[in-house]
N, CA, C and O of each residue as an XYZ file, in Angstrom:
240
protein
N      -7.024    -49.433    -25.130
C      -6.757    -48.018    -24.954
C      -8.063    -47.281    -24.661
O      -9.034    -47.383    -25.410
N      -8.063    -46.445    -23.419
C      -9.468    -45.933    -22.955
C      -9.533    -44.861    -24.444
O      -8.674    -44.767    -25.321
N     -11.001    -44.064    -24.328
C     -10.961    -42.905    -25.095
C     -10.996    -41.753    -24.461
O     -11.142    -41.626    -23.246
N     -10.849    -40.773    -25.352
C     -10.242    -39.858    -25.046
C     -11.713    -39.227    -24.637
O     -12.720    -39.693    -25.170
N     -11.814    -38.074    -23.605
C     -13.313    -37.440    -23.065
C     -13.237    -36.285    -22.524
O     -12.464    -36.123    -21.580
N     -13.850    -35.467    -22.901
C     -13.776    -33.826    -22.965
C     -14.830    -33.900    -21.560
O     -15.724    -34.741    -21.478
N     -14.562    -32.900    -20.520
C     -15.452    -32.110    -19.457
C     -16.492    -31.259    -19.339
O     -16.348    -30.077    -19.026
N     -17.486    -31.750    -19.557
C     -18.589    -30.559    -19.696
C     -17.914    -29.152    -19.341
O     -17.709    -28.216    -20.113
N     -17.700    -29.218    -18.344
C     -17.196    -27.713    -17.660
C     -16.422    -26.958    -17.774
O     -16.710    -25.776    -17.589
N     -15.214    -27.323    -18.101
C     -13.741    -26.705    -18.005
C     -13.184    -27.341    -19.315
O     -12.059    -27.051    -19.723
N     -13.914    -28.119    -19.892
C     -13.215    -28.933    -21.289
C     -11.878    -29.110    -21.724
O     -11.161    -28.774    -22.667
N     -11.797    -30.013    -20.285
C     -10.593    -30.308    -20.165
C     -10.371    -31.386    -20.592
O     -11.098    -32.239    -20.082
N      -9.327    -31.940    -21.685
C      -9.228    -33.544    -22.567
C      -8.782    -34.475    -21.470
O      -7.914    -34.070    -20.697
N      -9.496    -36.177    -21.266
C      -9.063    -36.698    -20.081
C      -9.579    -38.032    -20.471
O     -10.712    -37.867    -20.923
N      -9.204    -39.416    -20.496
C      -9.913    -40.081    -20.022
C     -10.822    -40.631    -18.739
O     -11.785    -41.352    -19.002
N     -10.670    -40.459    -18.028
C     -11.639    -40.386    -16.658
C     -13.111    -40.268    -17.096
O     -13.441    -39.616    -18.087
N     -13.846    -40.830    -16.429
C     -15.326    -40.251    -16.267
C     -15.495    -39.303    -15.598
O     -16.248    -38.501    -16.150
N     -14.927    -38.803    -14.039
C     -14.877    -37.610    -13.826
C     -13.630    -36.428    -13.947
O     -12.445    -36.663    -13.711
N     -14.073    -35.377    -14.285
C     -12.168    -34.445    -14.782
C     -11.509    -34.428    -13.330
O     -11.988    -34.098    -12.246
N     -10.550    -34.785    -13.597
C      -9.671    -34.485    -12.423
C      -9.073    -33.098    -12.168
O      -8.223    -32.993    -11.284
N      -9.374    -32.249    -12.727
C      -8.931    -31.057    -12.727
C     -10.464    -29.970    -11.551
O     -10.282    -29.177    -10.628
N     -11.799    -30.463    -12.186
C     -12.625    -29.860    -11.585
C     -13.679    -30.490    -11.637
O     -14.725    -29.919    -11.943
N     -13.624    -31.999    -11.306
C     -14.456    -32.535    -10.935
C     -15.605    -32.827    -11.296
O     -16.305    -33.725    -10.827
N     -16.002    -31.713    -12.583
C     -16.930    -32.340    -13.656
C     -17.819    -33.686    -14.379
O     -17.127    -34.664    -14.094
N     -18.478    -33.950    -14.815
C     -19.323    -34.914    -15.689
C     -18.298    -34.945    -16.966
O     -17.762    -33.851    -17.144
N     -17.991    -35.758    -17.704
C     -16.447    -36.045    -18.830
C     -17.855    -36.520    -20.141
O     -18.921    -37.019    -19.780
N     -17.557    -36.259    -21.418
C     -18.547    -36.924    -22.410
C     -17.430    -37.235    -23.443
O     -16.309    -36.734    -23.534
N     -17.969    -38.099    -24.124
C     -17.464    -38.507    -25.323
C     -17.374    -37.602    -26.696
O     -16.572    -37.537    -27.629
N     -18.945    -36.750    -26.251
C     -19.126    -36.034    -27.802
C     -18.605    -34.421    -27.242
O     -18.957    -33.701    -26.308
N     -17.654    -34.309    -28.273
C     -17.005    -33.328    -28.286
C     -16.016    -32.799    -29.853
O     -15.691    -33.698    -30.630
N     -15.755    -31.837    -30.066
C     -14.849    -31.746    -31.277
C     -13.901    -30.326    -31.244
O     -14.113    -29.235    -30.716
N     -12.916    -30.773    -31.940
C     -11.714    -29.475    -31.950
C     -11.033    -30.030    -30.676
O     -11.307    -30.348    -29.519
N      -9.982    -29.969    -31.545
C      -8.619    -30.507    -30.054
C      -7.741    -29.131    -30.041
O      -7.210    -28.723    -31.075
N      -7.627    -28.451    -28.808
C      -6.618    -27.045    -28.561
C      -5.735    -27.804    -27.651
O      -6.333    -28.735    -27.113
N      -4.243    -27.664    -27.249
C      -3.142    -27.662    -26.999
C      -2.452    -26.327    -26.456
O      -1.557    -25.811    -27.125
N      -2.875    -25.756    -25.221
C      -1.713    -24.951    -25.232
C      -0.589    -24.593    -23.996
O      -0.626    -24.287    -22.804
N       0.404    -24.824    -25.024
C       1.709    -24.547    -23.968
C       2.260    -23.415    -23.228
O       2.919    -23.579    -22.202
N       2.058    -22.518    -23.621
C       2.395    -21.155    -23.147
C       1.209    -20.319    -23.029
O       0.860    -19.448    -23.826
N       0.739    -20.603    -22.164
C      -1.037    -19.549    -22.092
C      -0.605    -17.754    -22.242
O      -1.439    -16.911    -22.571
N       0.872    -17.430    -21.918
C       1.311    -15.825    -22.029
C       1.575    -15.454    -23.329
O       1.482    -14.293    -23.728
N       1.956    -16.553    -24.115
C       1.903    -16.255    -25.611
C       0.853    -16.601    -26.466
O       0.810    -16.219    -27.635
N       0.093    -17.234    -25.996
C      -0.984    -17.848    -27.048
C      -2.283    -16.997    -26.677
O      -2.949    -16.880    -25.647
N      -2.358    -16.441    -27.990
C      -3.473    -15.439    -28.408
C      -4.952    -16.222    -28.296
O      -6.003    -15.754    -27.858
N      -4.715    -17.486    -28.802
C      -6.112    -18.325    -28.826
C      -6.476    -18.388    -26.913
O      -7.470    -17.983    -26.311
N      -5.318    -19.006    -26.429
C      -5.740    -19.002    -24.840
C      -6.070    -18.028    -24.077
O      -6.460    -18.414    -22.975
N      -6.070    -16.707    -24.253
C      -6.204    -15.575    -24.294
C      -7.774    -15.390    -24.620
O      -8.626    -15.343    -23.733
N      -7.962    -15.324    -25.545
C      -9.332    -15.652    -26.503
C     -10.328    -16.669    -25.641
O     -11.514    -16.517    -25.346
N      -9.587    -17.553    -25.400
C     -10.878    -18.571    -25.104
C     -10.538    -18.636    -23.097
O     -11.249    -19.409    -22.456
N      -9.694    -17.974    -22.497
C      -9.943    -18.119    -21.458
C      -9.271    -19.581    -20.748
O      -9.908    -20.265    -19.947
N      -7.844    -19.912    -21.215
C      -7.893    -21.621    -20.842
C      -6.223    -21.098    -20.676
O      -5.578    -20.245    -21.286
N      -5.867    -22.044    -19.546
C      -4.828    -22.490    -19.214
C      -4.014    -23.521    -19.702
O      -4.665    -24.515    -20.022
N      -2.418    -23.638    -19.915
C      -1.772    -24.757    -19.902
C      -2.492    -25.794    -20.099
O      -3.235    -25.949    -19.129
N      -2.711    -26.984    -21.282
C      -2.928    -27.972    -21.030
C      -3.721    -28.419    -22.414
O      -3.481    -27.813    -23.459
N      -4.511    -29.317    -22.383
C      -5.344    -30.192    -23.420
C      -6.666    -29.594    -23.324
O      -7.049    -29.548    -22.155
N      -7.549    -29.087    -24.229
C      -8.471    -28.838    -24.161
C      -9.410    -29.127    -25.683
O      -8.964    -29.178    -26.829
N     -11.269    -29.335    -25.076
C     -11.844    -29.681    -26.590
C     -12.618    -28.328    -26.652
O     -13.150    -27.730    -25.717
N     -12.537    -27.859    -28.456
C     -12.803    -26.727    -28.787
C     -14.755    -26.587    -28.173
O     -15.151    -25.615    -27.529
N     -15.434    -27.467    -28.473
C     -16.750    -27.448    -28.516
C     -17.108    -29.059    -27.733
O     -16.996    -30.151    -28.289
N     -17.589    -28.788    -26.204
C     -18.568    -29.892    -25.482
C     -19.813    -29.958    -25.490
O     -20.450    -29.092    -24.890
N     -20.648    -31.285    -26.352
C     -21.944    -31.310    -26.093
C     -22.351    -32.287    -25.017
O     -23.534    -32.393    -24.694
């Protein structure tokens, strides 16, 4: 099972080395897993600026 790898850029959750979303550099070290399904209701996505989808709270 690959691991799981957050996007420098867009910190978007992925295994890939590069994000397929925006083409980014992908790292291992990362922490906080966000989830969100409804970006029109979710106050956090709102907050942090993120769309639909898997995202890590903090990329180093």
């Amino acid at each position: 099972m690959k691991e799981l790898r957050a996007c420098k850029k867009c910190r978007r959750i992925t295994t890939e080395l590069r994000c397929p979303y925006c083409g980014g550099e992908t790292t291992l070290e990362w922490h906080g897993y966000v989830f969100i399904v409804n970006k029109e209701l979710s106050q956090i996505a709102k907050e942090m600026n993120l769309e639909n989808g898997e995202f890590a709270i903090r990329v180093r």
